[in-house]
N, CA, C and O atoms as CSV, one atom per row, in Angstrom:
chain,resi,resn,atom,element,x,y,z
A,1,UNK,N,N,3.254,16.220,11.993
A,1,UNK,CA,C,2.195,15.810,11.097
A,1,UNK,C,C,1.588,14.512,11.609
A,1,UNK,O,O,2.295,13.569,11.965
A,2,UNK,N,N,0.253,14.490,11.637
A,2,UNK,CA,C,-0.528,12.970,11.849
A,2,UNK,C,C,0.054,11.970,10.885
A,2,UNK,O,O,0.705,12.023,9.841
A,3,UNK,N,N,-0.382,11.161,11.563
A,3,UNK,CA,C,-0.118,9.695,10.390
A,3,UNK,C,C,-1.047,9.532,9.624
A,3,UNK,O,O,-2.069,9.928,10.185
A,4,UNK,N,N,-1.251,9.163,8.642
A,4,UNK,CA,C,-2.948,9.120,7.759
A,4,UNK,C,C,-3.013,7.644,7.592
A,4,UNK,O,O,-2.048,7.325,6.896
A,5,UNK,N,N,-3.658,6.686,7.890
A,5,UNK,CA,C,-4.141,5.346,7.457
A,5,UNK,C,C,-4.860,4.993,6.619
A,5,UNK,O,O,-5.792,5.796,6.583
A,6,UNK,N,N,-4.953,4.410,6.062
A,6,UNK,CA,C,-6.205,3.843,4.603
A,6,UNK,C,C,-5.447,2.642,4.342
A,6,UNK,O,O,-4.296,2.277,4.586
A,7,UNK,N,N,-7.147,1.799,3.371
A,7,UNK,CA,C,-6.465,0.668,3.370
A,7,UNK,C,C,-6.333,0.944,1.460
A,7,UNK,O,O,-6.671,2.004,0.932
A,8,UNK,N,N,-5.988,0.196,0.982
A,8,UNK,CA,C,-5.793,0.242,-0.283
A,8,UNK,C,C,-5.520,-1.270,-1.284
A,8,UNK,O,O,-4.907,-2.315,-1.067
A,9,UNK,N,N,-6.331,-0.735,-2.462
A,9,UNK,CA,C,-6.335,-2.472,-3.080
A,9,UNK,C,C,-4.683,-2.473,-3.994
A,9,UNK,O,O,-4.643,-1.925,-5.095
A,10,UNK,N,N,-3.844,-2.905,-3.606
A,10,UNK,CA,C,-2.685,-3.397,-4.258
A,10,UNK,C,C,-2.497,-4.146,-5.508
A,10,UNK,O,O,-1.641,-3.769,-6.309
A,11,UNK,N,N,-3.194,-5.132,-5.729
A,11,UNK,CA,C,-3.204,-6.134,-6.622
A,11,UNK,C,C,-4.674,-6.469,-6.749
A,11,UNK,O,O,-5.362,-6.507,-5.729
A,12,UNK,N,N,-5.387,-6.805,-8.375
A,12,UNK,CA,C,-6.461,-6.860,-8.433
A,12,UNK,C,C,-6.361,-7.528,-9.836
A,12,UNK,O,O,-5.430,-7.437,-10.637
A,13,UNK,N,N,-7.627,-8.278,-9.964
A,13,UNK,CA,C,-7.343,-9.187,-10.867
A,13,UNK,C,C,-8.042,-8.804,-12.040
A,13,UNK,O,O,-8.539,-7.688,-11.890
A,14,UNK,N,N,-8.290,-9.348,-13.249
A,14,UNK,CA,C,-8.702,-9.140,-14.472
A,14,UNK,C,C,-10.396,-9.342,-14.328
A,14,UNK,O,O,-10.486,-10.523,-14.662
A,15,UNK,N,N,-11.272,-9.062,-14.142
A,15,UNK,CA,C,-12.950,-9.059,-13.910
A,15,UNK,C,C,-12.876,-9.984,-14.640
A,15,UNK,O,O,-12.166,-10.079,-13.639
A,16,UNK,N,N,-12.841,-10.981,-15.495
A,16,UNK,CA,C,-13.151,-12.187,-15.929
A,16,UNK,C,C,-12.322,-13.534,-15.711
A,16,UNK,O,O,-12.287,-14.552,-16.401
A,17,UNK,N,N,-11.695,-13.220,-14.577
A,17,UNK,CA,C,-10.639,-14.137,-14.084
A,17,UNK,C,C,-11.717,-14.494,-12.599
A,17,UNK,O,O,-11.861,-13.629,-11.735
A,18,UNK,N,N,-12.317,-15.700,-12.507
A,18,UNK,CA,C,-13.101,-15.732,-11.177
A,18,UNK,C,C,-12.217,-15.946,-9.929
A,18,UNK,O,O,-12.516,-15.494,-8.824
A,19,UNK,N,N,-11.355,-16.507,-10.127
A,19,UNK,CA,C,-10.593,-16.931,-8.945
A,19,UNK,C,C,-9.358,-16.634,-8.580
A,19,UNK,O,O,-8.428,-17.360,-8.229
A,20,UNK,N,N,-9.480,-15.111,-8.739
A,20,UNK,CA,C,-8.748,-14.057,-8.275
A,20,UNK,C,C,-9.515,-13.126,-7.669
A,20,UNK,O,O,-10.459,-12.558,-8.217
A,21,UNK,N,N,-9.040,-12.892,-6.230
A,21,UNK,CA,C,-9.006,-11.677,-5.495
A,21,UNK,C,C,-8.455,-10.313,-4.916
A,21,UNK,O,O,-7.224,-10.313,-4.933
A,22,UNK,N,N,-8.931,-9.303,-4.475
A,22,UNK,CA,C,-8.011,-7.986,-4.683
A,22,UNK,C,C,-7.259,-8.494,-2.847
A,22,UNK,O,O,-7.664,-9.093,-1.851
A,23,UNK,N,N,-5.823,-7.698,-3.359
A,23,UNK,CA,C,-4.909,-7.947,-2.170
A,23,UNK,C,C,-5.063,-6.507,-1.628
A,23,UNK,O,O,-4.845,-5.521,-2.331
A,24,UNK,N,N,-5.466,-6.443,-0.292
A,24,UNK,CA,C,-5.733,-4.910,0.224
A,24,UNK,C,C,-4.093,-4.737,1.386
A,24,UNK,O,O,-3.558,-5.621,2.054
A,25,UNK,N,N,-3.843,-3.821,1.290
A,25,UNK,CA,C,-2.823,-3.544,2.564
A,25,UNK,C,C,-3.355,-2.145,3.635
A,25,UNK,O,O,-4.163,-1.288,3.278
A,26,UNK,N,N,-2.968,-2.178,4.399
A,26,UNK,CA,C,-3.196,-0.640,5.255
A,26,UNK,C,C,-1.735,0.160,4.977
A,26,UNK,O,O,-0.637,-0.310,5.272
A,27,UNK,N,N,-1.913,1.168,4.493
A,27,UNK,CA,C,-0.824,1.990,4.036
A,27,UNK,C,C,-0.770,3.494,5.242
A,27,UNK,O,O,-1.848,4.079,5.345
A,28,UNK,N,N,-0.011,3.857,5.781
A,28,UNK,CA,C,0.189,4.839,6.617
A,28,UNK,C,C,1.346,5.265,6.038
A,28,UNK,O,O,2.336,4.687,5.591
A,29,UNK,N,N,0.896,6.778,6.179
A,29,UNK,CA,C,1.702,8.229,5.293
A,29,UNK,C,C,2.228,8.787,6.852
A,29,UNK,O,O,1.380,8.637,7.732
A,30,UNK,N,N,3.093,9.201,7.137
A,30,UNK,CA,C,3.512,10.425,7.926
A,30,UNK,C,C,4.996,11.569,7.198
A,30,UNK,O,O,5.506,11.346,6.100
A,31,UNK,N,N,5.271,12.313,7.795
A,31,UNK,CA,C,6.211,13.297,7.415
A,31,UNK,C,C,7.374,12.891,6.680
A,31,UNK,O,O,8.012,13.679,5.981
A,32,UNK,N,N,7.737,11.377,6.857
A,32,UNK,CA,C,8.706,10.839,6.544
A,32,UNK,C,C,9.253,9.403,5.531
A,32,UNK,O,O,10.189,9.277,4.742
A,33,UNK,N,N,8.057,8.357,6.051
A,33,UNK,CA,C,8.247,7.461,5.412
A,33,UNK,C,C,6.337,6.743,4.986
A,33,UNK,O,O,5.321,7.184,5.522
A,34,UNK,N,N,6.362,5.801,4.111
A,34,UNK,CA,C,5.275,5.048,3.844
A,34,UNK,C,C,5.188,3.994,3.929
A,34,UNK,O,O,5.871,3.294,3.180
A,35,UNK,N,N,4.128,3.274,5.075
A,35,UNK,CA,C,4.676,2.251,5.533
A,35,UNK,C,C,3.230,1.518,4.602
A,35,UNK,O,O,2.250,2.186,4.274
A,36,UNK,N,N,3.477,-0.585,4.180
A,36,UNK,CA,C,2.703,-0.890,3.867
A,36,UNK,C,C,2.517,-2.093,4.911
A,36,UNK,O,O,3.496,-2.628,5.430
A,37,UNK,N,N,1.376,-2.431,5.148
A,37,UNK,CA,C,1.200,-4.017,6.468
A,37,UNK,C,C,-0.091,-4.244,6.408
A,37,UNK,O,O,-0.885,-3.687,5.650
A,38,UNK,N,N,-0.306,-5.008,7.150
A,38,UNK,CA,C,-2.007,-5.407,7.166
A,38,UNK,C,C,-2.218,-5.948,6.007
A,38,UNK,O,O,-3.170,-5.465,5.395
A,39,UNK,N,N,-1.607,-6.853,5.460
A,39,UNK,CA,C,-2.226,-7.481,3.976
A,39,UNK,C,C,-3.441,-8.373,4.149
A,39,UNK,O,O,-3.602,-8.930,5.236
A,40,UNK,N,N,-4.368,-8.564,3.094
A,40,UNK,CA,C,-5.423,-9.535,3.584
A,40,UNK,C,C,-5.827,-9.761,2.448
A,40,UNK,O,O,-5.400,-9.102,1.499
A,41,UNK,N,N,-6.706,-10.710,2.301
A,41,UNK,CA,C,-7.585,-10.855,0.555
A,41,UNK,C,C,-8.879,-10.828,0.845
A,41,UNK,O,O,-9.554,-11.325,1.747
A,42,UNK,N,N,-9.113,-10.148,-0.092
A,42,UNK,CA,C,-10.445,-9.749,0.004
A,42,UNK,C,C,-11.458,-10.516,0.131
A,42,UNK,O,O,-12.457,-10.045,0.673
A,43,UNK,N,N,-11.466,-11.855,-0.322
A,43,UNK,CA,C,-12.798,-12.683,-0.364
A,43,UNK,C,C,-12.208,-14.374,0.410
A,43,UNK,O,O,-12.730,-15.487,0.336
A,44,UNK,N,N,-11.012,-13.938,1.074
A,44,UNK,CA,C,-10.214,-15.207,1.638
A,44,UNK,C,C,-9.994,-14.709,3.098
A,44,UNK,O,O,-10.004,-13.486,3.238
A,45,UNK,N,N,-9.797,-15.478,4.211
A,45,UNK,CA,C,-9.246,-15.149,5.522
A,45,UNK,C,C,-7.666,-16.130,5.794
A,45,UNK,O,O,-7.339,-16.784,6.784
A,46,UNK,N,N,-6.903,-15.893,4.451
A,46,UNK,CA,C,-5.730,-16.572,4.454
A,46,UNK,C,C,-5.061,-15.256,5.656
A,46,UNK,O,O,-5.406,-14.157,6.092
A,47,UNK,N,N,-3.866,-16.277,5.801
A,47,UNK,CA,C,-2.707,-15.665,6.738
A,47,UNK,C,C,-2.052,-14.895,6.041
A,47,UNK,O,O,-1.765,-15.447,4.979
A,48,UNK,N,N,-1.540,-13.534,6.136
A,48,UNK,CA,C,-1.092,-13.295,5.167
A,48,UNK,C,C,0.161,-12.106,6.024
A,48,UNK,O,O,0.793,-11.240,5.420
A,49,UNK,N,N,0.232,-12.322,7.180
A,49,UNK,CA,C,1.271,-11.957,8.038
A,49,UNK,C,C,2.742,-12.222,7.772
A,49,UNK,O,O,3.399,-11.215,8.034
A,50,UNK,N,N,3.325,-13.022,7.432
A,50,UNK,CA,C,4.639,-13.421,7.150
A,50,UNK,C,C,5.018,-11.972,5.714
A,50,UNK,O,O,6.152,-11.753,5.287
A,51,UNK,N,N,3.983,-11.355,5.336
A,51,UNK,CA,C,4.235,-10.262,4.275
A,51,UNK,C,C,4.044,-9.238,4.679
A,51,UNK,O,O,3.008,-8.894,5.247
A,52,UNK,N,N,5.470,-8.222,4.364
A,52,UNK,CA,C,5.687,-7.349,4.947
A,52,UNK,C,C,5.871,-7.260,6.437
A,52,UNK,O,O,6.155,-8.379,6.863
A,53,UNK,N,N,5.821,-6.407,7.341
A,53,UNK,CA,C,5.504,-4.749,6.334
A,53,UNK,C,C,6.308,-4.456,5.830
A,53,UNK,O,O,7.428,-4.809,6.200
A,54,UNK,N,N,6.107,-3.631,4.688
A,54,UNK,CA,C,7.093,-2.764,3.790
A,54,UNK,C,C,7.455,-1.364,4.232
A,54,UNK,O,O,6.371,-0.796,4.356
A,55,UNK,N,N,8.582,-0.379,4.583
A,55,UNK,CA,C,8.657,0.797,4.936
A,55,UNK,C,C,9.249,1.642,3.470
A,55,UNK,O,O,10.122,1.185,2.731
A,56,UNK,N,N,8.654,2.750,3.309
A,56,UNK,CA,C,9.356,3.255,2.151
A,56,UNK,C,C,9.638,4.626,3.128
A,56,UNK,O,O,9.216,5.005,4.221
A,57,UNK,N,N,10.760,5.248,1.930
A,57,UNK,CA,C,11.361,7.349,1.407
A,57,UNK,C,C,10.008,7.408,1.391
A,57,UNK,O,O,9.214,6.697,0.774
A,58,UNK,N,N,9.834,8.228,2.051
A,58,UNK,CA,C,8.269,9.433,1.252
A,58,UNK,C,C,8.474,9.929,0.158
A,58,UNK,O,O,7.789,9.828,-0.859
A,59,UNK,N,N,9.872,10.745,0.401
A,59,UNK,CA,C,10.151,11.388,-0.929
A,59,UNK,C,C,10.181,10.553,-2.123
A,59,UNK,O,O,9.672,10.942,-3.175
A,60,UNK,N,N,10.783,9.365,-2.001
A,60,UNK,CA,C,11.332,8.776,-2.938
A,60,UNK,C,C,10.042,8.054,-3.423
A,60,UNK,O,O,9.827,7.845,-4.617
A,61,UNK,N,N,9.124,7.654,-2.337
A,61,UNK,CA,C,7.914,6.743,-2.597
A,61,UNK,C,C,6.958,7.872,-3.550
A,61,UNK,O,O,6.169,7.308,-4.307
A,62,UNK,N,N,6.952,8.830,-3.575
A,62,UNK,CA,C,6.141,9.967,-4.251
A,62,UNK,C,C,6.575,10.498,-5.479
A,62,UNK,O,O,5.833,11.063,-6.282
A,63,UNK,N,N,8.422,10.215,-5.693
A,63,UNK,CA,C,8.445,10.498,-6.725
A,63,UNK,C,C,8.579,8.997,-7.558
A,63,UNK,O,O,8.609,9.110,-8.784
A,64,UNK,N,N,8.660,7.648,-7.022
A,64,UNK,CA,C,8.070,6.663,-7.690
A,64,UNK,C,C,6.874,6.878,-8.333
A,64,UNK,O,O,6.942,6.732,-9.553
A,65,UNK,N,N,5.861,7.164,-7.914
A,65,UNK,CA,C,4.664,7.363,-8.414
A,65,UNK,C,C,4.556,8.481,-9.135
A,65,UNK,O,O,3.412,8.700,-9.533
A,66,UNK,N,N,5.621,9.496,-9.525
A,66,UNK,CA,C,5.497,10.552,-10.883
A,66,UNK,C,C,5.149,12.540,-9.810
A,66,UNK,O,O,4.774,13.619,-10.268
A,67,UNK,N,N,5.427,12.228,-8.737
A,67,UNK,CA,C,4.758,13.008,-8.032
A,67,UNK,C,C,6.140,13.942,-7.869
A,67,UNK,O,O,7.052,13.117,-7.835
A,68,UNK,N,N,6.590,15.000,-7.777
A,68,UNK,CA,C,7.539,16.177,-7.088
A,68,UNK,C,C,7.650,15.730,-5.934
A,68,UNK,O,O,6.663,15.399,-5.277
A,69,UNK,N,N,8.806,15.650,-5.516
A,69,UNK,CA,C,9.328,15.469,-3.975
A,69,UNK,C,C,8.618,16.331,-3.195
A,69,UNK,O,O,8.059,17.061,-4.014
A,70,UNK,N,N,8.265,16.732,-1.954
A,70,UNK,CA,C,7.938,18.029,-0.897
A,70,UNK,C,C,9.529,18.887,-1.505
A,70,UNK,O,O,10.655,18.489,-1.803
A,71,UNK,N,N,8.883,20.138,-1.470
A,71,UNK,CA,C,9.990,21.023,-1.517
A,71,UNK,C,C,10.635,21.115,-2.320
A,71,UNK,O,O,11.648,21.790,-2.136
A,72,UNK,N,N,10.365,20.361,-3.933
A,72,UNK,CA,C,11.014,20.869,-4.630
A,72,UNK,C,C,10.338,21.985,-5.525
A,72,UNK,O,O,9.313,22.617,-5.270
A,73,UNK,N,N,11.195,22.080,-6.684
A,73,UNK,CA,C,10.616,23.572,-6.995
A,73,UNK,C,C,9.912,23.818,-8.748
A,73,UNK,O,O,9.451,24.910,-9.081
């Protein structure tokens, strides 16, 4: 299976909070695990390398989110 990349907003703030920005990561899916890295802020060019990356279970990362494992029934 390919790897799939996207970036995705993680953390995002309340629309009437001005001085908060959305935290984006690049998230890559493959057959096995879900990896998270590439953190950045959206309206800042802070460093934001020392975070992560995070590796997750696929399975487990999918049924965190309410989702059926692959293969179950």
């Amino acid at each position: 299976m390919d790897v799939v990349t996207f970036r995705r907003v993680q953390l995002s703030s309340d629309p009437s909070a001005q001085s908060w920005w959305p935290l984006t990561a690049s998230v890559d899916v493959d057959e096995s695990t879900v990896h998270w890295g590439g953190f950045r802020m959206g309206h800042r060019d802070w460093d934001q390398s020392e975070l992560g990356p995070f590796v997750f279970d696929r399975d487990q990362y999918e049924l965190a989110l309410g989702r059926p494992a692959r293969g179950a029934h």
